[in-house]
PDB file of N, CA, C and O in Angstrom:
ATOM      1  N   UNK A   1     -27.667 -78.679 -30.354  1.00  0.00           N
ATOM      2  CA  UNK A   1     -26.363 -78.154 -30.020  1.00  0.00           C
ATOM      3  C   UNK A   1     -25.338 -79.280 -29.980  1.00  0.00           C
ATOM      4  O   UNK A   1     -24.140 -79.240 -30.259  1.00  0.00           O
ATOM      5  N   UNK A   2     -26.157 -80.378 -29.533  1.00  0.00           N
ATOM      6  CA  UNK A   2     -24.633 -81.606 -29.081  1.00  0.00           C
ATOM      7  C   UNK A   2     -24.452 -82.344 -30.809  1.00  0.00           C
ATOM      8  O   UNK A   2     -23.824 -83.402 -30.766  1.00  0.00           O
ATOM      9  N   UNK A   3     -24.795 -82.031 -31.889  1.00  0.00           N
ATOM     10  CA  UNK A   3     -24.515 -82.665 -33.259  1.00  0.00           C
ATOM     11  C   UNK A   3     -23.652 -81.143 -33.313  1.00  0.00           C
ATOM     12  O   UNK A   3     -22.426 -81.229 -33.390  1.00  0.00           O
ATOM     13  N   UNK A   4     -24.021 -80.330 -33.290  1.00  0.00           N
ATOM     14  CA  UNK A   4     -23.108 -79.021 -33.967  1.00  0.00           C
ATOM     15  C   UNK A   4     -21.888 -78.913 -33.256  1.00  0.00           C
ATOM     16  O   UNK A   4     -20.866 -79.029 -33.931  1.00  0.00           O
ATOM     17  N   UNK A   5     -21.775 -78.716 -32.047  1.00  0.00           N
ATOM     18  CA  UNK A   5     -20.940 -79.005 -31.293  1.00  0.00           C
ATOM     19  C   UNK A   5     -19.832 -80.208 -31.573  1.00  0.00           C
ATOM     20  O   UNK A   5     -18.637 -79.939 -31.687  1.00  0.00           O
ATOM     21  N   UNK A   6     -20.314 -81.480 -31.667  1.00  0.00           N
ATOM     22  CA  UNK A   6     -19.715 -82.442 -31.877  1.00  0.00           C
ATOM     23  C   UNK A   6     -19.663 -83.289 -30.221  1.00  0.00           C
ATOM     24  O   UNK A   6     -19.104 -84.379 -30.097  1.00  0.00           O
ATOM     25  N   UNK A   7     -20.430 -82.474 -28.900  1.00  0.00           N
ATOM     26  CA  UNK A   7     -19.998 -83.147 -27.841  1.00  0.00           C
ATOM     27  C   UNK A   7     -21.386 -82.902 -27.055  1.00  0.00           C
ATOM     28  O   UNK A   7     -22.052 -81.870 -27.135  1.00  0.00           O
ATOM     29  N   UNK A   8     -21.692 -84.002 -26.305  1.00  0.00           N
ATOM     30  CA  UNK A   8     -22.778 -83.848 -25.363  1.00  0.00           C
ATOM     31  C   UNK A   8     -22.469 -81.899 -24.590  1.00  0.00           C
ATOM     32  O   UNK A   8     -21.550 -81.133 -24.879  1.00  0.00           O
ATOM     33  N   UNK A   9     -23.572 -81.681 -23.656  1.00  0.00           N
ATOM     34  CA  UNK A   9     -23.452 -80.593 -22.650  1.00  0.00           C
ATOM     35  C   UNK A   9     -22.569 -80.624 -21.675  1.00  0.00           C
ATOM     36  O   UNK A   9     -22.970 -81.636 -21.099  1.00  0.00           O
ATOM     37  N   UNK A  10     -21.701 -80.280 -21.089  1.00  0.00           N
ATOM     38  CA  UNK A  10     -20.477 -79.638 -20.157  1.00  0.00           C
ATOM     39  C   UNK A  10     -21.121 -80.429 -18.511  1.00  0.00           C
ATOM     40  O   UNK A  10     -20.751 -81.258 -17.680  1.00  0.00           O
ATOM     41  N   UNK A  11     -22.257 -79.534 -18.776  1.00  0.00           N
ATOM     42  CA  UNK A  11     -23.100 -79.493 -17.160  1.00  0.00           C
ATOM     43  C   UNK A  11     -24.778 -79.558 -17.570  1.00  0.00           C
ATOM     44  O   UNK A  11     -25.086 -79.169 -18.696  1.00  0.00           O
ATOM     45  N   UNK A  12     -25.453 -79.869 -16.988  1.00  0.00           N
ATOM     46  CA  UNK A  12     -27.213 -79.623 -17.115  1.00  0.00           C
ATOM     47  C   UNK A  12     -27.416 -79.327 -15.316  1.00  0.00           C
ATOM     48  O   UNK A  12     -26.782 -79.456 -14.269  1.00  0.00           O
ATOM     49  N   UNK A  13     -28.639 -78.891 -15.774  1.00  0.00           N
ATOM     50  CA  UNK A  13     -29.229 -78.369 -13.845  1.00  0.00           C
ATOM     51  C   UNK A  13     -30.724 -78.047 -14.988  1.00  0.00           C
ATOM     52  O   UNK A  13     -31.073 -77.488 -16.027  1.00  0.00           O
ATOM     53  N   UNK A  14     -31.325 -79.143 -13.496  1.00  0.00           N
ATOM     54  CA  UNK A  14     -33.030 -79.015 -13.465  1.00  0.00           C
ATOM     55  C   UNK A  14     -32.892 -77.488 -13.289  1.00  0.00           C
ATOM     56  O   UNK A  14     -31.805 -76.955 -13.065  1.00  0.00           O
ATOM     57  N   UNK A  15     -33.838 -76.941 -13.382  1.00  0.00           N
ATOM     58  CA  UNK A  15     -34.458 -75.230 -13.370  1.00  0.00           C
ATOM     59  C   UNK A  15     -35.316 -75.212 -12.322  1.00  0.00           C
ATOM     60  O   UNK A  15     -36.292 -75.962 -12.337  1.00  0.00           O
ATOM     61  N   UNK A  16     -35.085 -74.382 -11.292  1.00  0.00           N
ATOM     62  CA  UNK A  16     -36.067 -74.277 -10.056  1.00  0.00           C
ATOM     63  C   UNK A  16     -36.715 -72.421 -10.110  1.00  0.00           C
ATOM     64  O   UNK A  16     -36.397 -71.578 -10.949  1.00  0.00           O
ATOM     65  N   UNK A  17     -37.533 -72.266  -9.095  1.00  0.00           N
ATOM     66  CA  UNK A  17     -37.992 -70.828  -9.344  1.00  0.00           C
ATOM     67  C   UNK A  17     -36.428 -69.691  -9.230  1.00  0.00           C
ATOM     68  O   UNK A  17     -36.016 -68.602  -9.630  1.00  0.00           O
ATOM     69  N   UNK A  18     -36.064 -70.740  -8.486  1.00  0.00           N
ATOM     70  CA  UNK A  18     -34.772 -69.469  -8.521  1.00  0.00           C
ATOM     71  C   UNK A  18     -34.205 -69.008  -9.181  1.00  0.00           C
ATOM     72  O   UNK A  18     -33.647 -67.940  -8.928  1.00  0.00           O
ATOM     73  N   UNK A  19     -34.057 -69.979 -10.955  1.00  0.00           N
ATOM     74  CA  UNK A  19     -33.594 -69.388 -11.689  1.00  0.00           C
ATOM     75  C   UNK A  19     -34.617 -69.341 -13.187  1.00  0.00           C
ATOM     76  O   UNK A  19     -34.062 -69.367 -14.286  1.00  0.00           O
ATOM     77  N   UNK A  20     -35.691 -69.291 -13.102  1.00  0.00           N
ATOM     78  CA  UNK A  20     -36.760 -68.975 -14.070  1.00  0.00           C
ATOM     79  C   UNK A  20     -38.048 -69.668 -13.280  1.00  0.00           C
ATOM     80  O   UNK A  20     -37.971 -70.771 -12.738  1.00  0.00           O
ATOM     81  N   UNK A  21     -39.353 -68.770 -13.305  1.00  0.00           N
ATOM     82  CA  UNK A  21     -40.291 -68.764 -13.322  1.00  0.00           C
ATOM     83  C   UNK A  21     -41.111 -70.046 -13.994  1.00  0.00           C
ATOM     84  O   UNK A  21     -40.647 -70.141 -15.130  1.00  0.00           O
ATOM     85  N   UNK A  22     -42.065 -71.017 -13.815  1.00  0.00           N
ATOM     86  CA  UNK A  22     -42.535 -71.620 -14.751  1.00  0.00           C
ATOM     87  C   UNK A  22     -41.681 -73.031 -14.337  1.00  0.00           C
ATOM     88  O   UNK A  22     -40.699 -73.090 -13.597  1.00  0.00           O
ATOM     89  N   UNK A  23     -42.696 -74.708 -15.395  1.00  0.00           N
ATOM     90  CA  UNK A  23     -41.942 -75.197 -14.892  1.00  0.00           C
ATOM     91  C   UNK A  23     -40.783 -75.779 -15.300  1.00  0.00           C
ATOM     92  O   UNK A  23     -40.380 -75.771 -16.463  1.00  0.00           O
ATOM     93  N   UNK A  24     -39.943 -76.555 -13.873  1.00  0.00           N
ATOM     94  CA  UNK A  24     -39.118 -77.162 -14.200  1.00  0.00           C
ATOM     95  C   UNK A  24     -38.749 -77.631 -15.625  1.00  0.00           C
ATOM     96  O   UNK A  24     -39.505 -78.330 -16.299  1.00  0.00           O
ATOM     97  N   UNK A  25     -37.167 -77.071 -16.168  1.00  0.00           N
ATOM     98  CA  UNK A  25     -37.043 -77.533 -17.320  1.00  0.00           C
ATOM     99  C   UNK A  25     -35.615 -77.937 -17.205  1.00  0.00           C
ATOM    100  O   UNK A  25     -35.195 -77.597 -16.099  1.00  0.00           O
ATOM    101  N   UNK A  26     -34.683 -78.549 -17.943  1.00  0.00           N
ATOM    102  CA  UNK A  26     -33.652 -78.456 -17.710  1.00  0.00           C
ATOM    103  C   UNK A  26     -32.496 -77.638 -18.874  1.00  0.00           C
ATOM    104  O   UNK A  26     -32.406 -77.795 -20.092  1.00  0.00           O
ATOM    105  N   UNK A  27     -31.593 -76.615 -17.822  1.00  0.00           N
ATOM    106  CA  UNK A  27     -30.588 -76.016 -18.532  1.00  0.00           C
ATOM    107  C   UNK A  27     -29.355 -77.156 -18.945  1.00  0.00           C
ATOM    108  O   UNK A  27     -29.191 -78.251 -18.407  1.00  0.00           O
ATOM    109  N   UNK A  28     -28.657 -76.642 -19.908  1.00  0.00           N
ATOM    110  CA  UNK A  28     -27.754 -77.449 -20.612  1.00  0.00           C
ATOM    111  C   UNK A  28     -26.374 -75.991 -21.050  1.00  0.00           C
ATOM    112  O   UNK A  28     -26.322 -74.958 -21.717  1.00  0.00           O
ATOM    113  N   UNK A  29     -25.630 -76.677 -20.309  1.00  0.00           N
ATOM    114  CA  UNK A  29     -24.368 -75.733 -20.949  1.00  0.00           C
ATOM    115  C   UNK A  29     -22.833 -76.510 -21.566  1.00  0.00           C
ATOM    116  O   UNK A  29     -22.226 -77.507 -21.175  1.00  0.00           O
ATOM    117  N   UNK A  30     -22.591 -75.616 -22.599  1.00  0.00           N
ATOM    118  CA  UNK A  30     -21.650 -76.642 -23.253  1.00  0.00           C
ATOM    119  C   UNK A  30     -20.568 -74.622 -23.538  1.00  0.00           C
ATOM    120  O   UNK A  30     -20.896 -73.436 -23.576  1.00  0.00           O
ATOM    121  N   UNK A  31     -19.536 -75.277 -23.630  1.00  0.00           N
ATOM    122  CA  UNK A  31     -18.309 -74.158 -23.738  1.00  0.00           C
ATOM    123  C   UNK A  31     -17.306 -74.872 -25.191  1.00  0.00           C
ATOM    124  O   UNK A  31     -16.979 -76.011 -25.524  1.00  0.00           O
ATOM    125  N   UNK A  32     -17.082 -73.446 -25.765  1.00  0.00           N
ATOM    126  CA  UNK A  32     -16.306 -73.900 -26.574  1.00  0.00           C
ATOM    127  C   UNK A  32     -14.780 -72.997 -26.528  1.00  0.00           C
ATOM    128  O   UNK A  32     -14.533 -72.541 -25.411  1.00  0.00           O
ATOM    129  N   UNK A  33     -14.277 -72.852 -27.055  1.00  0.00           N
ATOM    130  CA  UNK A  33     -12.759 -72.381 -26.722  1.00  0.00           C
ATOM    131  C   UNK A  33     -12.931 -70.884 -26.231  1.00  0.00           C
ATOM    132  O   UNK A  33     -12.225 -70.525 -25.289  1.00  0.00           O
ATOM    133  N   UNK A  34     -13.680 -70.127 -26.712  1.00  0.00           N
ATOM    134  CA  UNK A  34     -14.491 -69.188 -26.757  1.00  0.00           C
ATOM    135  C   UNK A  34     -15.597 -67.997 -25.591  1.00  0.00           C
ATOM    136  O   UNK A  34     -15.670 -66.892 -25.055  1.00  0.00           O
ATOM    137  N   UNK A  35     -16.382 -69.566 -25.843  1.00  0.00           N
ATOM    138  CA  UNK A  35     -17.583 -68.981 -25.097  1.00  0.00           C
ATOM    139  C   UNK A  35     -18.560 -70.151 -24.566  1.00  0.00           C
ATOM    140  O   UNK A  35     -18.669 -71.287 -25.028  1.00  0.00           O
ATOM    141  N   UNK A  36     -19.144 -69.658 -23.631  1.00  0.00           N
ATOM    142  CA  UNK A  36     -20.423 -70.362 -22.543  1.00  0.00           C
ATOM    143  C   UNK A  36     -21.708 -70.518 -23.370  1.00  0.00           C
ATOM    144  O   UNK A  36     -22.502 -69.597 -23.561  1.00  0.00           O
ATOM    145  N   UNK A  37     -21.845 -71.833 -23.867  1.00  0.00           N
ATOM    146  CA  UNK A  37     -23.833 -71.384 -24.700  1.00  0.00           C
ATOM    147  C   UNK A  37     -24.600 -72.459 -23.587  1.00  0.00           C
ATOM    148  O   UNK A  37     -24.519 -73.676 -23.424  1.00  0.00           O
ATOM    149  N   UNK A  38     -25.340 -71.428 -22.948  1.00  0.00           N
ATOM    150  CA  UNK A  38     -26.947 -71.607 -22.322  1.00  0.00           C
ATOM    151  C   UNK A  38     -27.627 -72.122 -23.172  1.00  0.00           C
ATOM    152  O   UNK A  38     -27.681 -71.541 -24.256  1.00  0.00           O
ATOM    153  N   UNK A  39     -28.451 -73.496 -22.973  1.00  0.00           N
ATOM    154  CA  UNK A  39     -30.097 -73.863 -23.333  1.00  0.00           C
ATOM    155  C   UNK A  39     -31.056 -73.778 -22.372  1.00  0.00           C
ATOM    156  O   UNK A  39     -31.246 -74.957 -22.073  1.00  0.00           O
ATOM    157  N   UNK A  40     -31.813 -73.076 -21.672  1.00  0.00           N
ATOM    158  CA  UNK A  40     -32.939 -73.367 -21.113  1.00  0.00           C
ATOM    159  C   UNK A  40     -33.585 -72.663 -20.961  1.00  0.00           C
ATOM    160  O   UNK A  40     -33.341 -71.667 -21.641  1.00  0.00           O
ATOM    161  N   UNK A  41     -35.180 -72.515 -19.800  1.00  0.00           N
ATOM    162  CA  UNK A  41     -36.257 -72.213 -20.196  1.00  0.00           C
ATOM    163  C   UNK A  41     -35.784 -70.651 -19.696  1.00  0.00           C
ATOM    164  O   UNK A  41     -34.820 -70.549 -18.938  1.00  0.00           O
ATOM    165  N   UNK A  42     -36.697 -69.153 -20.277  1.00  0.00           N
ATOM    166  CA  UNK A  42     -36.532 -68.091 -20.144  1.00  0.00           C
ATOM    167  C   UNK A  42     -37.825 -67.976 -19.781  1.00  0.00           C
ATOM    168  O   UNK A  42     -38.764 -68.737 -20.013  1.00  0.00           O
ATOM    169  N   UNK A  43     -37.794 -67.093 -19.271  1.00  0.00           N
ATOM    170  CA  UNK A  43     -39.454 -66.408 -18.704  1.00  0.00           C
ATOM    171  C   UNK A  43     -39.415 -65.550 -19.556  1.00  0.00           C
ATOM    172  O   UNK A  43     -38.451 -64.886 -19.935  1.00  0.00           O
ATOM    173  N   UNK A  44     -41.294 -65.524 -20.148  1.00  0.00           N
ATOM    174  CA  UNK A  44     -41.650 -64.476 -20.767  1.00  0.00           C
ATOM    175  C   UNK A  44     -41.627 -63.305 -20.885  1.00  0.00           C
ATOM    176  O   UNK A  44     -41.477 -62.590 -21.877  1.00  0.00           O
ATOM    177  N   UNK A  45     -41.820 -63.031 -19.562  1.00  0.00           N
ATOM    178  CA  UNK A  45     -41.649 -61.517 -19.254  1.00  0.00           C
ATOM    179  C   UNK A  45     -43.162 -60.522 -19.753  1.00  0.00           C
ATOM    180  O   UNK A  45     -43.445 -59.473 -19.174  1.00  0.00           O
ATOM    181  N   UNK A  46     -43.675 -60.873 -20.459  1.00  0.00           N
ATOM    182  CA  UNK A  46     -44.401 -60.042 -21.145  1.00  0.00           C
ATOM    183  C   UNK A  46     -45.944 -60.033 -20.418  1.00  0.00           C
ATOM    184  O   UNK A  46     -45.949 -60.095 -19.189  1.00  0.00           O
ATOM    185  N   UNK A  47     -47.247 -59.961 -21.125  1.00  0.00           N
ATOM    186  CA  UNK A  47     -48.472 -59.763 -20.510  1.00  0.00           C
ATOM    187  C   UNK A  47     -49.335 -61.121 -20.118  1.00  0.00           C
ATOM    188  O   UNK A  47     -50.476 -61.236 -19.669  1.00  0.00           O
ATOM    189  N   UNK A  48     -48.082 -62.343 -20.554  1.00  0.00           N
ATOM    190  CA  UNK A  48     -48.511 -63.936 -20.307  1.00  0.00           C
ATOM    191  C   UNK A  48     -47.269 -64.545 -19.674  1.00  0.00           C
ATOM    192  O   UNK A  48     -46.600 -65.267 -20.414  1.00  0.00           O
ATOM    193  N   UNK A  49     -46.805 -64.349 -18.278  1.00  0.00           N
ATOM    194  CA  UNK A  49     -45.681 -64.007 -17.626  1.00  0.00           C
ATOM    195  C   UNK A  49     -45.742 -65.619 -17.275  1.00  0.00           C
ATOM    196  O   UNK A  49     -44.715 -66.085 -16.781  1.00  0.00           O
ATOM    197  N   UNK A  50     -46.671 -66.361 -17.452  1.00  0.00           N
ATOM    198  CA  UNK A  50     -46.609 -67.669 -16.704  1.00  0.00           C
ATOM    199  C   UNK A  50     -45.912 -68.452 -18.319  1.00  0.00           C
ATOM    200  O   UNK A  50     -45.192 -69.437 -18.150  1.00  0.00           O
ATOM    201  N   UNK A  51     -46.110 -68.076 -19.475  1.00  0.00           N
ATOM    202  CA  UNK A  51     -45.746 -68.577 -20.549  1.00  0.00           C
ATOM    203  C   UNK A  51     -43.698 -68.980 -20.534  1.00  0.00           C
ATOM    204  O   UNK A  51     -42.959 -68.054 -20.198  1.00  0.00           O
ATOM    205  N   UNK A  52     -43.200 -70.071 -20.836  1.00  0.00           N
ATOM    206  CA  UNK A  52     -41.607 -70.219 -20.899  1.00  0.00           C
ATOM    207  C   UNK A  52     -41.165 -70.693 -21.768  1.00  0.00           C
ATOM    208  O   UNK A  52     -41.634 -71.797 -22.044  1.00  0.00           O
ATOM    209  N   UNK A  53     -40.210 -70.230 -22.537  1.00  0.00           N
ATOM    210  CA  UNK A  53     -39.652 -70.412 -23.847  1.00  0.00           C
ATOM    211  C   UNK A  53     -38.271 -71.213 -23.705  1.00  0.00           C
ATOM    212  O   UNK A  53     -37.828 -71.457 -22.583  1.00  0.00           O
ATOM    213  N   UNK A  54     -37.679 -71.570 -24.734  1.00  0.00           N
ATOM    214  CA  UNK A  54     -36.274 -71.907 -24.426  1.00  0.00           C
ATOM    215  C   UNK A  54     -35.309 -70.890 -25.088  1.00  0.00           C
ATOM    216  O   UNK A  54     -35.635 -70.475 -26.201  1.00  0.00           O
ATOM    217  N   UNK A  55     -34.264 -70.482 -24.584  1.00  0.00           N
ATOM    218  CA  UNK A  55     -33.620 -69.685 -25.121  1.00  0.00           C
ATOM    219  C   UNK A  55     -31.842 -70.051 -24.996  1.00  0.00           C
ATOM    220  O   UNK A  55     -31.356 -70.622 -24.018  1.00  0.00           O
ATOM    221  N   UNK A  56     -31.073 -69.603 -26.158  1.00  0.00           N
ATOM    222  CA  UNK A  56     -30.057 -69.839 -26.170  1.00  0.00           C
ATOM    223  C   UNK A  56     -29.294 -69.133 -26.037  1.00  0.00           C
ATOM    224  O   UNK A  56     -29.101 -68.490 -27.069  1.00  0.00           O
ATOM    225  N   UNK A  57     -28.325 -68.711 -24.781  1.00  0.00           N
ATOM    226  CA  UNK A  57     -27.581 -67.319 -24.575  1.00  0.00           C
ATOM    227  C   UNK A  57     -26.083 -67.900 -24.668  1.00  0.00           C
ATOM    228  O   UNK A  57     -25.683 -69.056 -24.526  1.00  0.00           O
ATOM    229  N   UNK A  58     -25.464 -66.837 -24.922  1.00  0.00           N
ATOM    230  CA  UNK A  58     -24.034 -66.565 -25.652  1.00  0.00           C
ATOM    231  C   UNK A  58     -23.297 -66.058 -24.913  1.00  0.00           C
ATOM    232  O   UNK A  58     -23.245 -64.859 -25.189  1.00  0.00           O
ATOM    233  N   UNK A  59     -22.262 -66.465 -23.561  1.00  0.00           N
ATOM    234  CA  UNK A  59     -21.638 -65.584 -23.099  1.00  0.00           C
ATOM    235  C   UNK A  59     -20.098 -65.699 -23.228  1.00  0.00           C
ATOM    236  O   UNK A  59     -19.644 -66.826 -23.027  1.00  0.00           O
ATOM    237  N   UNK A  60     -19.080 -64.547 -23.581  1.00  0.00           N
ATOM    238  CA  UNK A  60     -18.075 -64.635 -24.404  1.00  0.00           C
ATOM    239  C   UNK A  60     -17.184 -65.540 -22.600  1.00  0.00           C
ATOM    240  O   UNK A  60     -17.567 -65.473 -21.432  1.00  0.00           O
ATOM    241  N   UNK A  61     -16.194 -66.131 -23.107  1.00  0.00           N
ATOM    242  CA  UNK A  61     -15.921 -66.615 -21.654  1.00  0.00           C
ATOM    243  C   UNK A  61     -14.699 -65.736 -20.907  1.00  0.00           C
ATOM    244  O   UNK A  61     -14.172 -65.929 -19.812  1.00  0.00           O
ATOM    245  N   UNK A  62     -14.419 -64.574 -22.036  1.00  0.00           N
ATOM    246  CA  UNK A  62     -13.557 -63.432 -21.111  1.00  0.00           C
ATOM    247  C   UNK A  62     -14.526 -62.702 -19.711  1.00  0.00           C
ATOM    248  O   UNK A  62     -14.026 -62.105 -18.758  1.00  0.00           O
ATOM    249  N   UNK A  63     -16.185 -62.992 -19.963  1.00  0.00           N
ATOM    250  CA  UNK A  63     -16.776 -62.738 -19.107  1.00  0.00           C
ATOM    251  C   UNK A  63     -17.194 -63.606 -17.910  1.00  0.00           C
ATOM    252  O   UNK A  63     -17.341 -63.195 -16.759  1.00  0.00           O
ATOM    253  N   UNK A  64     -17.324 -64.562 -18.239  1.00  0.00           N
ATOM    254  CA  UNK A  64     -17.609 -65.800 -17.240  1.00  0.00           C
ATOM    255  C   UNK A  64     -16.440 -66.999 -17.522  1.00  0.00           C
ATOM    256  O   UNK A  64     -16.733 -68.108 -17.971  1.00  0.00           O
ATOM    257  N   UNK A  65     -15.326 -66.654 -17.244  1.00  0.00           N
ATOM    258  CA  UNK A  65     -14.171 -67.805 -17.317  1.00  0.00           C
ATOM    259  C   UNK A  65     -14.661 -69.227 -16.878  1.00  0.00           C
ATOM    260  O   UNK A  65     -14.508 -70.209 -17.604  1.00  0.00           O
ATOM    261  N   UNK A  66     -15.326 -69.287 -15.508  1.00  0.00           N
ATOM    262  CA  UNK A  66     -14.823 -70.693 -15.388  1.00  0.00           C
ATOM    263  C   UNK A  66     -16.023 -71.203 -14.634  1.00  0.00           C
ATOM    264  O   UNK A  66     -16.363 -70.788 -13.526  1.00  0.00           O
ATOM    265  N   UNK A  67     -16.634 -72.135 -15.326  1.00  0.00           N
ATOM    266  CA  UNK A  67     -17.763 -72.827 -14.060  1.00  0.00           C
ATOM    267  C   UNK A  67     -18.105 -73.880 -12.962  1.00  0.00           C
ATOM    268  O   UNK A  67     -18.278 -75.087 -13.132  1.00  0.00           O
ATOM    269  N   UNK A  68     -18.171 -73.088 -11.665  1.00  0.00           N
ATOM    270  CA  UNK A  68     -18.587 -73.823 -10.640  1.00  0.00           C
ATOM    271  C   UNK A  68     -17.893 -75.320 -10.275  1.00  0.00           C
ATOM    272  O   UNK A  68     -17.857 -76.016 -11.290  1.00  0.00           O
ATOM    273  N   UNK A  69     -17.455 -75.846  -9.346  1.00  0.00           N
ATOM    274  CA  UNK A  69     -17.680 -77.576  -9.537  1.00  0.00           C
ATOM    275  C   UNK A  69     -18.472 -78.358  -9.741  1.00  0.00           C
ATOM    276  O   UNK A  69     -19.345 -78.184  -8.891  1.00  0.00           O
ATOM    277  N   UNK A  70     -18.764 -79.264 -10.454  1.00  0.00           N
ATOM    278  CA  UNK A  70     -19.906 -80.028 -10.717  1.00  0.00           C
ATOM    279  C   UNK A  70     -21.037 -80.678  -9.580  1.00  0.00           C
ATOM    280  O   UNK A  70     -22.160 -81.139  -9.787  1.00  0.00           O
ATOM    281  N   UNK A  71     -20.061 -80.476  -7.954  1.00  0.00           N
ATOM    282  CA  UNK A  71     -20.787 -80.802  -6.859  1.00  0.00           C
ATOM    283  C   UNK A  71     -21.712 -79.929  -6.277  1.00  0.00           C
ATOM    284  O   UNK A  71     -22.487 -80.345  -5.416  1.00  0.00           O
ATOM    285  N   UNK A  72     -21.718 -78.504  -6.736  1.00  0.00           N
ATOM    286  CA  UNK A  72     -21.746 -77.123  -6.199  1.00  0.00           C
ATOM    287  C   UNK A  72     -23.583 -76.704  -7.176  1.00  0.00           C
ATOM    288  O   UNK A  72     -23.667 -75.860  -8.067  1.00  0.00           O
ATOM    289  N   UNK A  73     -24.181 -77.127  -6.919  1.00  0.00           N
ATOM    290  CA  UNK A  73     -25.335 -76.840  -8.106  1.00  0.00           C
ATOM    291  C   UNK A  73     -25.982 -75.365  -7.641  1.00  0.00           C
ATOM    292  O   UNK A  73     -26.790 -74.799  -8.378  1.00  0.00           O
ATOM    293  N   UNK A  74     -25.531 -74.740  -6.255  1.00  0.00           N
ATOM    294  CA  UNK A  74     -26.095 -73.582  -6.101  1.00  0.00           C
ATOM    295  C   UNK A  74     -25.642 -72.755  -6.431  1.00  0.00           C
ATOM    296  O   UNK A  74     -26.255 -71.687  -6.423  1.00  0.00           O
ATOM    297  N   UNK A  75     -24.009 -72.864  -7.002  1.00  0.00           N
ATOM    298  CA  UNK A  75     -23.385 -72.258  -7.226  1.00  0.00           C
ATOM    299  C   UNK A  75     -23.476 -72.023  -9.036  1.00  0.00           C
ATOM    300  O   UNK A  75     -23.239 -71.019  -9.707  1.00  0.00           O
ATOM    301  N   UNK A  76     -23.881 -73.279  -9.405  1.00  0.00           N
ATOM    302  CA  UNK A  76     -23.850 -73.068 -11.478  1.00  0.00           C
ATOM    303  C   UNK A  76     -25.402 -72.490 -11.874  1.00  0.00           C
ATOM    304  O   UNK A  76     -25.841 -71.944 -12.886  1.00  0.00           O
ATOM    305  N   UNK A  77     -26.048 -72.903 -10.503  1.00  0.00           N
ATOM    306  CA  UNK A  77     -27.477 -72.386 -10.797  1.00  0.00           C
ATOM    307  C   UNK A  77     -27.418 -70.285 -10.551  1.00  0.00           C
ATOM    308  O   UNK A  77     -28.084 -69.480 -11.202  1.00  0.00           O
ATOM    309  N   UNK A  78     -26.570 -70.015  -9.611  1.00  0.00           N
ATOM    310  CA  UNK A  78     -26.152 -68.207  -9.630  1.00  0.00           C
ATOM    311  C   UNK A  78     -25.385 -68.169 -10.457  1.00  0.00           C
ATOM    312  O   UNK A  78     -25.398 -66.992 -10.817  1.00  0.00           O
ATOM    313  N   UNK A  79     -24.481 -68.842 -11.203  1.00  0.00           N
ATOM    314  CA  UNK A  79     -23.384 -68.315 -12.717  1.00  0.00           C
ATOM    315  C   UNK A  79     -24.633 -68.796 -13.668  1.00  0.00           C
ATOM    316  O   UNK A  79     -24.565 -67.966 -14.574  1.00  0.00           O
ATOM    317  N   UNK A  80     -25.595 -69.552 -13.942  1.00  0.00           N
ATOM    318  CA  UNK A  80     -26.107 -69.628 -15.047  1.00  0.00           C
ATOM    319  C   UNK A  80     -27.591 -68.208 -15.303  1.00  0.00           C
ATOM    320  O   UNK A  80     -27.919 -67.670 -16.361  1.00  0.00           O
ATOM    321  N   UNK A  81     -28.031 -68.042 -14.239  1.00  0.00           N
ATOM    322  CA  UNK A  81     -29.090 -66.945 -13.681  1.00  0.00           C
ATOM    323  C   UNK A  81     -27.763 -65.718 -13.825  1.00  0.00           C
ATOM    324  O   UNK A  81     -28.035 -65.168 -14.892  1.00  0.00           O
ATOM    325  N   UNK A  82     -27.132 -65.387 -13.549  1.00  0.00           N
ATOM    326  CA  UNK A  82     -26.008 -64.458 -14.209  1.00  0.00           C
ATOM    327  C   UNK A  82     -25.834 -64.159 -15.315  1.00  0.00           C
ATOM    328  O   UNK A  82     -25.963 -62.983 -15.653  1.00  0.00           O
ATOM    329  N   UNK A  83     -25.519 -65.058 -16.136  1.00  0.00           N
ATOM    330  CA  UNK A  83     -25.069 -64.943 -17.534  1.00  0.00           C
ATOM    331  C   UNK A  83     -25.614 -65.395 -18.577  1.00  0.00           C
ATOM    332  O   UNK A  83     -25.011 -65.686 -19.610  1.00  0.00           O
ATOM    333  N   UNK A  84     -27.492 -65.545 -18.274  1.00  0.00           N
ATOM    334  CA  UNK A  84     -28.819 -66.247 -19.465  1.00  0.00           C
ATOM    335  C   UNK A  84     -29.014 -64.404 -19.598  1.00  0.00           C
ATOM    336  O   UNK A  84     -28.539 -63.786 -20.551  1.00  0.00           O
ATOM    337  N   UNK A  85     -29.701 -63.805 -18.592  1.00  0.00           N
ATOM    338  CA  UNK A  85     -30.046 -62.382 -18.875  1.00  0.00           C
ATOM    339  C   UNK A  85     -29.315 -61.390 -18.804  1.00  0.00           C
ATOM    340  O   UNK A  85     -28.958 -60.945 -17.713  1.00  0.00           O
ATOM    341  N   UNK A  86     -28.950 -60.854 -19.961  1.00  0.00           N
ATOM    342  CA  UNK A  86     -27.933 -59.308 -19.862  1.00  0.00           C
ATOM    343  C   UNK A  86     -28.972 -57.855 -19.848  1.00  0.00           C
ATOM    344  O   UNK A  86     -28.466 -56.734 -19.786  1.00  0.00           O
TER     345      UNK A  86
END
C-alpha cells in the first residue's frame, strides 16, 4: 500500500483480542482524499476460527470522517473494529 499510495500509513495499532481474535498483528491505516484503507488481521470466522488472514477494507470517508488522536489508541482501536467489518 505505502509504494501505491506514495506515503507510509496515517496510524498503525498492534491488534489485541478486542479487535480480532488470534495473534497480535499489526493494523495499518492510510486515507486518501476519499477514503479510510484498513490492513490487518481478520478473523476467519469459519470452521478453523483460530485461523487469521489479512484483509484490506475500504471505508468511503463520508462514513468515517475523521480519526481519533494519535494519543487515544482505545479510541482508533473502536473506529478501526467499526469500520474493518460491515
Amino acid at each position: 500500500m505505502t509504494g501505491h499510495l506514495g506515503a507510509g500509513p496515517e496510524r498503525t495499532l498492534l491488534s489485541d483480542a478486542a479487535v480480532v481474535t488470534g495473534p497480535a498483528m499489526t493494523h495499518r491505516v492510510w486515507r486518501t482524499p476519499t477514503h479510510a484503507l484498513v490492513l490487518g488481521p481478520a478473523a476467519d470466522n469459519g470452521p478453523y476460527g483460530y485461523l487469521t488472514h489479512l484483509q484490506l477494507s475500504l471505508t468511503p470517508l463520508s462514513c468515517a470522517p475523521g480519526l481519533p488522536p494519535a494519543a487515544d489508541e482505545k479510541a482508533l482501536e473502536a473506529w478501526i473494529t467499526a469500520h474493518i467489518d460491515w
